[in-house]
VOGU-3710 file (C-alpha; in Angstrom, 3 decimals, decimal comma):
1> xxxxxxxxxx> -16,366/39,330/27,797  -13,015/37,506/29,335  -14,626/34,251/28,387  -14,691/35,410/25,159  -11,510/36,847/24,804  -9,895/34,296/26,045  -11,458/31,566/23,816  -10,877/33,959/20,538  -7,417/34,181/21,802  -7,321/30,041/22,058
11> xxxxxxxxxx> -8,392/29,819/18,940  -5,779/32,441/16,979  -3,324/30,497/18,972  -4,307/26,915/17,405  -4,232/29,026/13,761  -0,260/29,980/13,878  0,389/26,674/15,024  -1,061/25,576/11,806  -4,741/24,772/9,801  -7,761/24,648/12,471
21> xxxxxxxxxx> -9,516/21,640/13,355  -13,084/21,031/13,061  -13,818/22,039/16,417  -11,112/25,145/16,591  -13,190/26,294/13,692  -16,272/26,073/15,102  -15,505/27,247/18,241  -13,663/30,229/16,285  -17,014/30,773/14,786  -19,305/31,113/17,668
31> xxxxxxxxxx> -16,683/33,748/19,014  -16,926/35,646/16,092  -20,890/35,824/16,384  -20,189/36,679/20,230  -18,121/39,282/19,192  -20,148/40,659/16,810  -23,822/40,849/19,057  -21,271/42,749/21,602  -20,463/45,412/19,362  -23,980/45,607/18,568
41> xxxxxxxxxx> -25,390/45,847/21,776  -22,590/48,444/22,404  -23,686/51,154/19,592  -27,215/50,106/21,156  -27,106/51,548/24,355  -24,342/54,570/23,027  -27,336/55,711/20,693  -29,772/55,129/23,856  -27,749/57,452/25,612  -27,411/59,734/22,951
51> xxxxxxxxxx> -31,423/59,852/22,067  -31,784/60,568/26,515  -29,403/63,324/26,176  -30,460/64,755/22,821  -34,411/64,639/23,841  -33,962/65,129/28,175  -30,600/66,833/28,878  -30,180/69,283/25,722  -33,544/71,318/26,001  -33,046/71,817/30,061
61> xxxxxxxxxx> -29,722/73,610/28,739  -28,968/76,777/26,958  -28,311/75,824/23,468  -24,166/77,001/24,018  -21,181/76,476/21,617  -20,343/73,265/23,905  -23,438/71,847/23,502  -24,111/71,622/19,978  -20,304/70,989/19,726  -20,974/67,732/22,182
71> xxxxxxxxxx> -24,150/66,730/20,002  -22,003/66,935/17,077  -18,813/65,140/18,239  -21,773/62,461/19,673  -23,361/62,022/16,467  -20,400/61,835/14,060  -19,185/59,269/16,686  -22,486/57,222/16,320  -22,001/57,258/12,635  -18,314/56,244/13,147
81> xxxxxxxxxx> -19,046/53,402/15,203  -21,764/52,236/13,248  -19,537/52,526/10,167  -16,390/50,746/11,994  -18,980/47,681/12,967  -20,589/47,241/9,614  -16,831/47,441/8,143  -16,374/44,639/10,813  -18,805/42,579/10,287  -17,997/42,453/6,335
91> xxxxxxxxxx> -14,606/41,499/7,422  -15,259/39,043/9,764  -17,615/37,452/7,547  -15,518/37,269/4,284  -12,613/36,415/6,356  -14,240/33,386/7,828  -15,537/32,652/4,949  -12,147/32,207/3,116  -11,076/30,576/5,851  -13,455/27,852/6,023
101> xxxxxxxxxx> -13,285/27,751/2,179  -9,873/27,556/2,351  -9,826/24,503/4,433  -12,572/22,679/2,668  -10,694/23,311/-0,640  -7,773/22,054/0,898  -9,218/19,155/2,667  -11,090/18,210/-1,066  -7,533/18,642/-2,773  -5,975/16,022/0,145
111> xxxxxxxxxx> -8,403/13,687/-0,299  -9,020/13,782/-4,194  -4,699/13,058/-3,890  -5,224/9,939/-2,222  -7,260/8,917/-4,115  -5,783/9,314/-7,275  -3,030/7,664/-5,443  -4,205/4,517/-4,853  -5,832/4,231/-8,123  -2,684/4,566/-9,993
121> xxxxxxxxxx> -1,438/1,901/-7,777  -3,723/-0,344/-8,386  -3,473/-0,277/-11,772  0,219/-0,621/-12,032  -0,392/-3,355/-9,889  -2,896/-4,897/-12,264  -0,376/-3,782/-15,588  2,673/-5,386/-13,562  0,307/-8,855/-12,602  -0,672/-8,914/-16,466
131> xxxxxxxxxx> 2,768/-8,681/-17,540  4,688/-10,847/-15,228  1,825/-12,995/-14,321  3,918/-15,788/-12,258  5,993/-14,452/-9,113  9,823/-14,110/-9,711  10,066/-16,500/-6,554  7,884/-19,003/-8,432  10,317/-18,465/-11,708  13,104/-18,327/-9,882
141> xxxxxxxxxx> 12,482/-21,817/-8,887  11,406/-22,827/-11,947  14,790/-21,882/-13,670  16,601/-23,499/-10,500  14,316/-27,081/-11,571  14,927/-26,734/-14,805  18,677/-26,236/-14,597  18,631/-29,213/-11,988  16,817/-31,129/-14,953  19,264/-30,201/-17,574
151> xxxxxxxxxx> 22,213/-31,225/-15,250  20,687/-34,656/-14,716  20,281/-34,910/-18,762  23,927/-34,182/-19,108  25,090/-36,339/-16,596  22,692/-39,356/-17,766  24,026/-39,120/-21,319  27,794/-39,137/-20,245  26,767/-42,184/-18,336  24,887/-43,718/-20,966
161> xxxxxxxxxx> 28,090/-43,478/-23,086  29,973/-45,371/-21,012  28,108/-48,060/-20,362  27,592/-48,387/-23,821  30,699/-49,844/-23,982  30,269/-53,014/-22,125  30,392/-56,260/-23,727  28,772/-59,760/-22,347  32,296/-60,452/-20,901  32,793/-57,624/-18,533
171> xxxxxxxxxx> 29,802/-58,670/-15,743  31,845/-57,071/-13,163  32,713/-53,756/-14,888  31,394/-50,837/-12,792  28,167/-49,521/-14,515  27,960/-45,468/-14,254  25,311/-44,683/-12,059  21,455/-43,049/-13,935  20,264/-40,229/-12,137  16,125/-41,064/-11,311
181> xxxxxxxxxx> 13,658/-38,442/-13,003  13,893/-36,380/-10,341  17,459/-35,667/-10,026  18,668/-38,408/-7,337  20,391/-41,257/-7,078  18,713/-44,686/-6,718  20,118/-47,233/-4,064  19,015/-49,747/-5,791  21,367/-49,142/-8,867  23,660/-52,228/-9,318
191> xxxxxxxxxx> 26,899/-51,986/-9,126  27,656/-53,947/-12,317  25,813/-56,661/-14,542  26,406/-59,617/-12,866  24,703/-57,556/-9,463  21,524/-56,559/-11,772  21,599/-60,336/-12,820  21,187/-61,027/-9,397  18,225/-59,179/-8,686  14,880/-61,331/-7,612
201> xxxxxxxxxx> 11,524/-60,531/-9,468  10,448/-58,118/-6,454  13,961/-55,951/-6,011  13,977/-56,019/-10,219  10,438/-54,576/-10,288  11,138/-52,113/-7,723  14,282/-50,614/-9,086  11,943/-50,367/-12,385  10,293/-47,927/-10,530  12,604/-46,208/-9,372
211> xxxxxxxxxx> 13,273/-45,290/-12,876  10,021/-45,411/-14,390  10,269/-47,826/-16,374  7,642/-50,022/-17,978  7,813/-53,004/-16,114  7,083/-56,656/-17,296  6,073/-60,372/-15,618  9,069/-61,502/-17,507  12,143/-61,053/-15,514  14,387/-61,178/-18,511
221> xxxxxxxxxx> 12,258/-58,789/-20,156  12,965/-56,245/-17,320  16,246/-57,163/-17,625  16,414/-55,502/-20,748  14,473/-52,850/-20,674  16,450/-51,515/-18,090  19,992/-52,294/-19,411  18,373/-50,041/-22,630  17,449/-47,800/-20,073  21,312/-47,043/-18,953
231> xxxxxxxxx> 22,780/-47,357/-22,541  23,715/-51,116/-22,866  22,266/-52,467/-26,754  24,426/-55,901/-27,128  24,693/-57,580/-24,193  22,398/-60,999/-24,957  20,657/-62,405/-22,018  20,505/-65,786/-21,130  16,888/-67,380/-21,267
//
């Protein structure tokens, strides 16, 4: 009876601090049913006694005041006590009952939360990917390339501009440099005409490239095509 008065205690114990566990519940339960076969066994052996003394003890004795008061008080107590455990046993039960309902209902209402949780999630998710479908790193770098680009464009045609201004007589007049496609400067731009008139077949072809620029067997053709290439129209080359 310790053992189980202890454990019951245990077990209210875990309750205040909070909902039981799976185990504190079960282990709650089998106390209860422990509890419950004592009280049984109890009223058992009380109306046991009561039958001995009714059947053995009460004829033996003069049929007094104090006896029939005693068989009275003894069988309104039986009815009591059987009363007070089926009143307990209702109570127990329903009370477990709601408890384990309780916890079920709330453990249901947790999990149907997360749920819902993550599939509102994912869906904004999928809403937000359908929406913005490319990274803002990825157009964040974009917009840096293209404003990179459009920088290059400027500075090209201000270059372009100027060096449209060169006549066949100024050879050594500083040509303004042509950014490359991608942004950077070639080393292989010439300083001025008579450099680029310089050039051998190989370095001419080369710096073609560098500018991507259709390139031809003809050196004078190159020539051309690239003084076109940084804004120069009417400078005549010599065959």
């Amino acid at each position: 009876m310790s053992t189980t008065l202890d454990a019951s205690a245990t077990a209210v114990e875990a309750n205040a601090r909070g909902p039981l566990s799976n185990s504190d519940a079960a282990r709650l339960a089998t106390v209860m049913q422990h509890t419950l076969g004592g009280l049984d066994t109890t009223l058992k052996i009380f109306n046991e006694q009561s039958s001995v003394f009714s059947a053995g003890v009460a004829p033996e004795m003069d049929r007094t005041a104090d006896i029939q008061d005693l068989q009275k008080r003894l069988n309104d107590h039986s009815k009591t006590q059987r009363r007070f455990i089926r009143g307990a046993k209702k109570t127990i039960r329903e009370d477990f009952k709601k408890t384990i309902s309780d916890r079920l209902r709330n453990d249901v209402s947790a999990q149907i939360k997360r749920e819902v949780a993550m599939q509102v999630k994912d869906q904004v998710d999928q809403q937000i990917r359908d929406h913005i479908p490319t990274p803002l790193e990825q157009q964040a770098l974009d917009n840096k390339r293209q404003i990179s680009k459009i920088k290059a464009s400027l500075t090209n045609s201000e270059a372009r501009a100027k060096n449209s201004t060169l006549q066949a007589s100024n050879l050594d007049e500083p040509l303004m440099p042509i950014l490359k496609p991608d942004g950077s400067k070639s080393h292989l731009f010439p300083a001025d005409l008579r450099s680029l008139f310089s050039y051998e077949p190989d370095m001419t072809k080369a710096l073609m490239k560098d500018f991507d620029i259709e390139e031809d067997d003809s050196l004078q053709v190159n020539y051309g095509r690239f003084m076109r290439h940084i804004g120069i129209e009417n400078v005549q080359i010599a065959g």
